[in-house]
C-alpha positions in Angstrom: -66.3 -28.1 7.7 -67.3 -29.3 4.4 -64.8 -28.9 1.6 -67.1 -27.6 -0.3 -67.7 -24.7 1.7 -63.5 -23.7 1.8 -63.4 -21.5 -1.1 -66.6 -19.8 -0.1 -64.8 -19.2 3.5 -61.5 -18.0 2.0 -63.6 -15.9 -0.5 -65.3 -14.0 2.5 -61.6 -13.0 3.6 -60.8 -11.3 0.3 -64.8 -10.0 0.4 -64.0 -8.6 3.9 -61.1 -6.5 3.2 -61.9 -5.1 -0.4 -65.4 -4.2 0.7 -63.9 -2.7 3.7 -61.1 -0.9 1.5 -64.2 0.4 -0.7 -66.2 2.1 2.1 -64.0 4.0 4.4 -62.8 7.3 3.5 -59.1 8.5 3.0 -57.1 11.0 5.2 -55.2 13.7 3.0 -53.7 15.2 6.5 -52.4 14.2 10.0 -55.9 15.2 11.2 -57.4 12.5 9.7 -54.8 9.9 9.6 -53.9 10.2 13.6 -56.9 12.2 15.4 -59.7 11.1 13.4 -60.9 14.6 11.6 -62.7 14.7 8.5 -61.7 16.5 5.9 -63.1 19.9 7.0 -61.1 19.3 10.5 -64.1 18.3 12.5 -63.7 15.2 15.0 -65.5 12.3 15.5 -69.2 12.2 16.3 -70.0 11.0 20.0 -72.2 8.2 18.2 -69.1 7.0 16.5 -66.5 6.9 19.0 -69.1 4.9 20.7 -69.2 1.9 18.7 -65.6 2.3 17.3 -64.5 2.0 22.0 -67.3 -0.6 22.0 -66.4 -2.7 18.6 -62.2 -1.9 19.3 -62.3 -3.7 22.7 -64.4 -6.7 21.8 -61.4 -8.3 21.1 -61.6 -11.7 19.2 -59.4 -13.6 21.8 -61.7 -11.9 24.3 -64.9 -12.9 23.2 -63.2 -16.8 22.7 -61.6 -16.5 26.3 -64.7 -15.8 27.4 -66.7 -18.6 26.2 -63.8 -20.5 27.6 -64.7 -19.3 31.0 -68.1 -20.3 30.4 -67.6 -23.4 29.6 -65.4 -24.2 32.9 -67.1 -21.9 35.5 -70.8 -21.4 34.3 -71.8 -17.9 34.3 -69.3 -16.9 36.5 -66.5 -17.6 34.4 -68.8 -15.1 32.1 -69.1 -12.6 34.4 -65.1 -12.8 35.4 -64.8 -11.7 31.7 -67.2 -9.4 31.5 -66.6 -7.2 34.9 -62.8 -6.1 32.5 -65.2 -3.7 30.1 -65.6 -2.0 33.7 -62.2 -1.1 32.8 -63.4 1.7 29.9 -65.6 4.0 32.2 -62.7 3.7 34.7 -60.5 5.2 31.7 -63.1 7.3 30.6 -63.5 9.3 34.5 -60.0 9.4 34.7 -59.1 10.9 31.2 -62.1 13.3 31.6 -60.4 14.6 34.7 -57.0 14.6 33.1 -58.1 17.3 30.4 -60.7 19.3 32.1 -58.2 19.8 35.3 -54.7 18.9 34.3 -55.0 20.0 30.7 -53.8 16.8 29.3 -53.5 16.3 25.4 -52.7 12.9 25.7 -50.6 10.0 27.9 -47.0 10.3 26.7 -47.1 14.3 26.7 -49.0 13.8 30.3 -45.9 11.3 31.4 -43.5 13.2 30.1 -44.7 16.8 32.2 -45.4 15.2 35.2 -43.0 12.1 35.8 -40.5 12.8 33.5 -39.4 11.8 30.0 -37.7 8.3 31.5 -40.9 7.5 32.7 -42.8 7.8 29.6 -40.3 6.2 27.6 -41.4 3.0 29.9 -44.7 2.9 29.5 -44.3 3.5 26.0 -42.0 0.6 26.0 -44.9 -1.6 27.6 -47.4 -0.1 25.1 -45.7 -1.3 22.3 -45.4 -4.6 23.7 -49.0 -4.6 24.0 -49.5 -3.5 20.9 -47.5 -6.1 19.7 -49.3 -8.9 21.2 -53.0 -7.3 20.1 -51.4 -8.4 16.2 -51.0 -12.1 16.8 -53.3 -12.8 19.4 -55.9 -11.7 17.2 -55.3 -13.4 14.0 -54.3 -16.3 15.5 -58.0 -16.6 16.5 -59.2 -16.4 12.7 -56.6 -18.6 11.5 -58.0 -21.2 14.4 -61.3 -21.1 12.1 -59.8 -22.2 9.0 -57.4 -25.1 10.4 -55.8 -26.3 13.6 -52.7 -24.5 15.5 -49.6 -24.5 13.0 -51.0 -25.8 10.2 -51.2 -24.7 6.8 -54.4 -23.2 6.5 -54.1 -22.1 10.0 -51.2 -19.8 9.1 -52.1 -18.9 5.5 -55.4 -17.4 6.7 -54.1 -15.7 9.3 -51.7 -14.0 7.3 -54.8 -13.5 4.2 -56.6 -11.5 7.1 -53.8 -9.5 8.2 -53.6 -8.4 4.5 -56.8 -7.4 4.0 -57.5 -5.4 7.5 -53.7 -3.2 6.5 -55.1 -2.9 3.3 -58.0 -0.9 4.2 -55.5 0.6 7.2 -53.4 2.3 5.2 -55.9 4.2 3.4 -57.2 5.9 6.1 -55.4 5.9 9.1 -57.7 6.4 12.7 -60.1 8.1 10.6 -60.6 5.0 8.2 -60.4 2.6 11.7 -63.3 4.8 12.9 -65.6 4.7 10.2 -65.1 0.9 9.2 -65.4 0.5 13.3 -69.5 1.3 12.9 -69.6 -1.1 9.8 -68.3 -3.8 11.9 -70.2 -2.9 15.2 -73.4 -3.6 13.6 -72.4 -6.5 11.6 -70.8 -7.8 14.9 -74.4 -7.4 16.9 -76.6 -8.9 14.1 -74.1 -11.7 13.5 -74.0 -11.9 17.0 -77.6 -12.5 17.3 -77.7 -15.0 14.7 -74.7 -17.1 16.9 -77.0 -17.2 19.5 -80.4 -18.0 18.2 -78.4 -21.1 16.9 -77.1 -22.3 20.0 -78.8 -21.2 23.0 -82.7 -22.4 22.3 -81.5 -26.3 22.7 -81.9 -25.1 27.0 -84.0 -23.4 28.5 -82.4 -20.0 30.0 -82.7 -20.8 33.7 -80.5 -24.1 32.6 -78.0 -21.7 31.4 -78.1 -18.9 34.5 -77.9 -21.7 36.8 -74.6 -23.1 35.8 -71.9 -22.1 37.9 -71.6 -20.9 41.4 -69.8 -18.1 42.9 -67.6 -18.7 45.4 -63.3 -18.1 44.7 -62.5 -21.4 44.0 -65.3 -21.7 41.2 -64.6 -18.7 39.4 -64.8 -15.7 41.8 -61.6 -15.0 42.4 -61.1 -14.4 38.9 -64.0 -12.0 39.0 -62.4 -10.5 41.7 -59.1 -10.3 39.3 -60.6 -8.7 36.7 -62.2 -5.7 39.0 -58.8 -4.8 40.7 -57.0 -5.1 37.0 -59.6 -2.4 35.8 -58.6 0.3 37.8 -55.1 -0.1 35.7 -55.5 -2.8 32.4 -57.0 0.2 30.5 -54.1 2.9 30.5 -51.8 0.5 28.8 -53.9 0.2 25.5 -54.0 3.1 23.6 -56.4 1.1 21.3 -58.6 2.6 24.1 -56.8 5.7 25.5 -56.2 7.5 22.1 -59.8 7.8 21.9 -60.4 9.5 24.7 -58.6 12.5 23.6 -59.9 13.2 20.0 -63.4 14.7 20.9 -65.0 17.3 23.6 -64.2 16.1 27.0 -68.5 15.1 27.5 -68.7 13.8 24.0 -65.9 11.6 24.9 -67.0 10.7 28.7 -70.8 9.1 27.8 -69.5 7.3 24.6 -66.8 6.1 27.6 -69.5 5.0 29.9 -71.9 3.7 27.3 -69.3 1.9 25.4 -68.3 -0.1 28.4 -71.8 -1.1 29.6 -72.8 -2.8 26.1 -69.1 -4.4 26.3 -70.1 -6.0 29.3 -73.5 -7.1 28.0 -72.3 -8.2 24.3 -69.0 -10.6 26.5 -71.7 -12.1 28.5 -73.6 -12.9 26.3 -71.4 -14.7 24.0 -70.2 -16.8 26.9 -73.1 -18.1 27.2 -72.0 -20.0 24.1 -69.2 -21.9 26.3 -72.2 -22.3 28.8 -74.0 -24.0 26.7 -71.4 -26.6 25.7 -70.4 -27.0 29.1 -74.1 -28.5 29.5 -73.7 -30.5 26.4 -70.9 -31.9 28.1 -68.3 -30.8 25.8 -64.5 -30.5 27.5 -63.1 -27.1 27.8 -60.5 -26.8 25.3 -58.6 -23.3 24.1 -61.1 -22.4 21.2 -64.7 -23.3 22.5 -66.3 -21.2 20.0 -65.1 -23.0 17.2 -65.6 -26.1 18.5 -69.1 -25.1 18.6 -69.3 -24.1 15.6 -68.1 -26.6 13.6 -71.7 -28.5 14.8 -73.4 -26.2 13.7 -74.0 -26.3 9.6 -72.4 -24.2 7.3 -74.9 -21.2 7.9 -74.1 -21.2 11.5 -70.6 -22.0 11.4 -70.2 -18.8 9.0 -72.3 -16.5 11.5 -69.5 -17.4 13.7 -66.9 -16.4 11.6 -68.9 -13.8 10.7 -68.5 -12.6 14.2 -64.6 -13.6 14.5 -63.8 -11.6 11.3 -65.4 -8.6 12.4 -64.4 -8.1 16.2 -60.3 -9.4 15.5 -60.6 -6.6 12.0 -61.5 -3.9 14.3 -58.8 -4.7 16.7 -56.4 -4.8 14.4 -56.6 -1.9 12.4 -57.0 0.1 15.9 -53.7 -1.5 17.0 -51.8 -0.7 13.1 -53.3 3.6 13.7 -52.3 3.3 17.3 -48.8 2.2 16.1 -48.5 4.5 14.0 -49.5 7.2 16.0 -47.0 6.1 18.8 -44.0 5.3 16.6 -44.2 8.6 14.2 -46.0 11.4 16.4 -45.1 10.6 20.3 -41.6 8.8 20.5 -40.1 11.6 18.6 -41.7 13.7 22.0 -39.4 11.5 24.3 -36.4 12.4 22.2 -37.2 16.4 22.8 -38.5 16.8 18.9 -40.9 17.6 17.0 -42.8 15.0 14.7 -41.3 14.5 11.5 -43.0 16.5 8.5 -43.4 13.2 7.0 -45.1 11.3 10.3 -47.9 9.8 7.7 -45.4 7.9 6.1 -43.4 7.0 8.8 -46.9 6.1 10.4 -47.3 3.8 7.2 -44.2 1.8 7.2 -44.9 1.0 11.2 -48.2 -0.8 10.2 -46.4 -2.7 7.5 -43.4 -3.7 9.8 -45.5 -4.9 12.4 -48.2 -6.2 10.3 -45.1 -8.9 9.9 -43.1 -8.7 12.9 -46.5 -8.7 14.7 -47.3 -12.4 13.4 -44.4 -14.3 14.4 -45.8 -15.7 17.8 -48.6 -17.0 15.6 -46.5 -18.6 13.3 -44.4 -20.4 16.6 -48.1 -21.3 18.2 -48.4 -19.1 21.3 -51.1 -19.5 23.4 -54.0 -16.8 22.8 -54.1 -16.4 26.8 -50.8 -15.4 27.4 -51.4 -12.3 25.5 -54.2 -11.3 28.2 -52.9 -13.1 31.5 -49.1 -11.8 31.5 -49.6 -8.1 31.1 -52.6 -7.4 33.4 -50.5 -8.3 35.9 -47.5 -6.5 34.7 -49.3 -3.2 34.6 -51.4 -3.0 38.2 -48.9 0.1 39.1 -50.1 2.2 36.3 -53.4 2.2 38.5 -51.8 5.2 41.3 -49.7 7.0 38.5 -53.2 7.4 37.0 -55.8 7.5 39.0 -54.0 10.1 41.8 -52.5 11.9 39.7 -54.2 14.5 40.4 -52.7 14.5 43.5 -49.0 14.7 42.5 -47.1 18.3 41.2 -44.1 16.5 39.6 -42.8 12.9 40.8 -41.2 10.9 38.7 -39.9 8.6 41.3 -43.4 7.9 42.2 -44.1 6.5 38.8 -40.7 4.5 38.7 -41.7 2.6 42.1 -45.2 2.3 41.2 -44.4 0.7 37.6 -41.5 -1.7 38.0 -42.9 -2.9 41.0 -45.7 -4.5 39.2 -43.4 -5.3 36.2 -41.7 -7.6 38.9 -44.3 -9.0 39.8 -45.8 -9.8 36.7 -42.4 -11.8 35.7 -42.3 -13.2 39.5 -46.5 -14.4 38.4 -45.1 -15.8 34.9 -42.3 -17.5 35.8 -44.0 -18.9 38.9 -41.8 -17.2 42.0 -44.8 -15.7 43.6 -45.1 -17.2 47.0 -47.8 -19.7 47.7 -48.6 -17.8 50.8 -49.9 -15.1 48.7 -53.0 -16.9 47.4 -56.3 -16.1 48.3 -58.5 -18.7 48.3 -58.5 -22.2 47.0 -59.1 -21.5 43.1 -57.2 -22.0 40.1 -56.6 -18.2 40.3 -56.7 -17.3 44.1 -52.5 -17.1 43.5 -53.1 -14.7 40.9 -55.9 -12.5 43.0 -53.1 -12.3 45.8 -50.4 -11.3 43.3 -52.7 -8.4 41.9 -54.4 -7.3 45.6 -51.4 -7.3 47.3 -49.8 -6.2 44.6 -51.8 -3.5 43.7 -51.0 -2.2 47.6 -47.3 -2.3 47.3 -47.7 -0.4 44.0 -50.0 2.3 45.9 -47.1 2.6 49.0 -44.6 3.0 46.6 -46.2 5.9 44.5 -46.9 8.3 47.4 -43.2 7.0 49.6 -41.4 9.8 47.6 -44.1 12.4 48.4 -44.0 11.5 52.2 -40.3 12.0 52.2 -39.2 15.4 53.8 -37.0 18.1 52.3 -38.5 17.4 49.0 -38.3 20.9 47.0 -41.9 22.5 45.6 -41.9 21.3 41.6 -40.4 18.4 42.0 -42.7 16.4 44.1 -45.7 17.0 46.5 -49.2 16.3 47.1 -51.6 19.3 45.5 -52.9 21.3 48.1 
């Protein structure tokens, strides 16, 4: 990048978070600040929640991974990517069915009713982490546009742009996250299209669709990863799930469905930028997006950051209201009280702590992946505590077995005790399609074991006639 352009870049940083404090409106209740409600009480349009599902989960380290993938497997490696935004109908069926049938209000009250407060207070423990790792993971990909891993204006940046997405955060809560959500959708597709028009024309397009080659040790299996890890990766980001409960159960299903299906276009398209430097020959590396863009002029390499700013600023503030939702109006729930009177403050103070705490890992130099790779495993047994639900009175064993078993196995997969024998296929990631397909079947066995067990008393555990 030309010096000359620096202050111009660092200027848009400070642009991007006073223009965004400017524009979105303020919540003067809990309405607005944790559901979303205007100020006469009324929720979010279908239109909106929409584009803030579609804009929230085009995460910054998502749409860089999945250049990444592009640039080592084709457009299968785009494609593996892509098929996880199946994961937000998934959530959107399931959720549907969870109010209209169960009369849900939301996950943690949901745990708590029908597995029992221990089990919430886990998956609220795995939430967090989540939550935890949407902060870092996602400045860490800005920062990587102003310097290299570490360095000065790597960090500095990353920090500038935490600042200026709470900023505008604490104004507003969910309802400001909304409403700036839109801005940032359609900045994100025009900027979006501008990426593209700059690097895709230098091939024709049936160069770029015919890079790659399914088969699992090319990039399938990891396609094959991705569609087992949807039926569960969803219901441990509330980014996602605490939409799906703050408009009319149809309002909230098509924004759900449509959502998804323009995620899954917008990822792969954009990995078609790693496609294309996998043609120019250029090595895979961790941040293929910005390695692109540094070749391509200042208007080009700004378009791209364009695109950074907007989809990581989305992210983030949906993971600072989701924080503060947890921390101030459903862990009190676990403890058998009532949200404090003063939840919007206590709400606050959570977005400043982890706002901080949030950005250590960046600071140390953590790998953007391990943010993804780690925790869909971790989470396949939230897929039967979910999905057959439906099916379960009151069970709380069921969840225990269901959950830890694929919290072992997501430490067994990170620390590497996973037996060989497991692997299917020959790919980098047939070890880690065995861990999640067997997996995913010992995690099913082990949800309905406790409601195959006789003598089990009505109300406590049994299969719904």
């Amino acid at each position: 990048m030309n010096p000359l352009q620096g202050p111009f870049f660092w200027g848009f940083l400070l642009v991007f978070g006073l223009v965004m404090y400017l524009v979105v409106p303020r919540s003067r209740n809990e309405g607005g600040f944790f559901r979303g409600h205007n100020d006469e009480g009324r929720p979010a349009s279908g239109w909106m929640l929409m584009m803030s599902i579609f804009i929230s989960w085009i995460f910054a380290k998502s749409v860089t991974n999945a250049a990444n993938l592009g640039a080592t497997y084709g457009i299968v490696g785009g494609l593996a990517y892509a098929t996880y935004w199946l994961s937000i109908p998934v959530a959107g069926l399931v959720i549907h069915r969870m109010r209209t049938r169960q009369g849900a209000t939301g996950l943690i009250p949901f745990l708590i009713d029908r597995y029992g407060r221990g089990a919430a207070l886990a998956f609220s423990f795995a939430i967090l982490i989540r939550l935890f790792n949407e902060v870092w993971s996602n400045t860490s990909v800005v920062g990587g546009y102003y310097g290299d891993s570490g360095s000065g204006a790597f960090i500095a940046s990353a920090l500038l742009f935490t600042a200026a997405v709470l900023f505008y955060s604490l104004k507003g809560g969910l309802r400001s996250s909304l409403f700036s959500d839109v801005i940032q959708a359609v900045v994100f597709m025009l900027f979006l299209v501008v990426v593209l028009v700059y690097v895709l024309p230098a091939q024709p397009p049936r160069e770029l669709l015919a890079q790659g080659r399914f088969s699992l040790a090319t990039g399938g299996d990891l396609v094959l990863v991705a569609l087992l890890q949807s039926l569960s990766y969803p219901f441990h980001d509330p980014v996602l799930t605490d939409r799906g409960f703050i408009t009319p159960e149809k309002t909230m299903l098509r924004a759900f469905i449509v959502a998804g299906l323009l995620g899954f276009v917008a990822i792969f398209a954009f990995s078609l930028v790693g496609v294309q430097a996998r043609l120019q020959g250029m090595a895979p590396s961790a941040n293929v997006p910005a390695a692109v863009a540094r070749g391509l002029g200042f208007a080009g390499y700004f378009a791209m950051i364009v695109v950074m700013v907007t989809s990581a600023g989305s992210t983030l503030d949906s993971t600072f209201t989701s924080l503060s939702k947890l921390v101030a109006r459903e862990l009190p729930l676990l403890a058998g009280r009532m949200p404090s009177p003063k939840a919007m403050t206590i709400g606050s103070l959570t977005m400043v702590g982890f706002a901080l705490l949030g950005n250590l890992p960046m600071i140390a130099g953590a790998s953007i992946l391990k943010a993804t790779t780690i925790s869909g495993t971790m989470v396949i047994g939230l897929a039967p505590i979910f999905i057959f639900s439906g099916r379960v009175r009151r069970s709380p064993a069921s969840f225990h077995l269901a959950f830890w078993t694929g919290i072992v196995l997501g430490f067994m997969d990170a620390l590497g005790l996973v037996p060989q024998a497991w692997a299917i296929g020959s790919g980098k990631f047939g070890l880690l399609l065995g861990t999640n397909f067997y997996g995913l079947l010992l995690c099913t066995a082990g949800f309905f074991l406790p409601l195959m067990l006789p003598g089990r008393r009505a109300g406590q555990a049994g299969v719904v006639a």
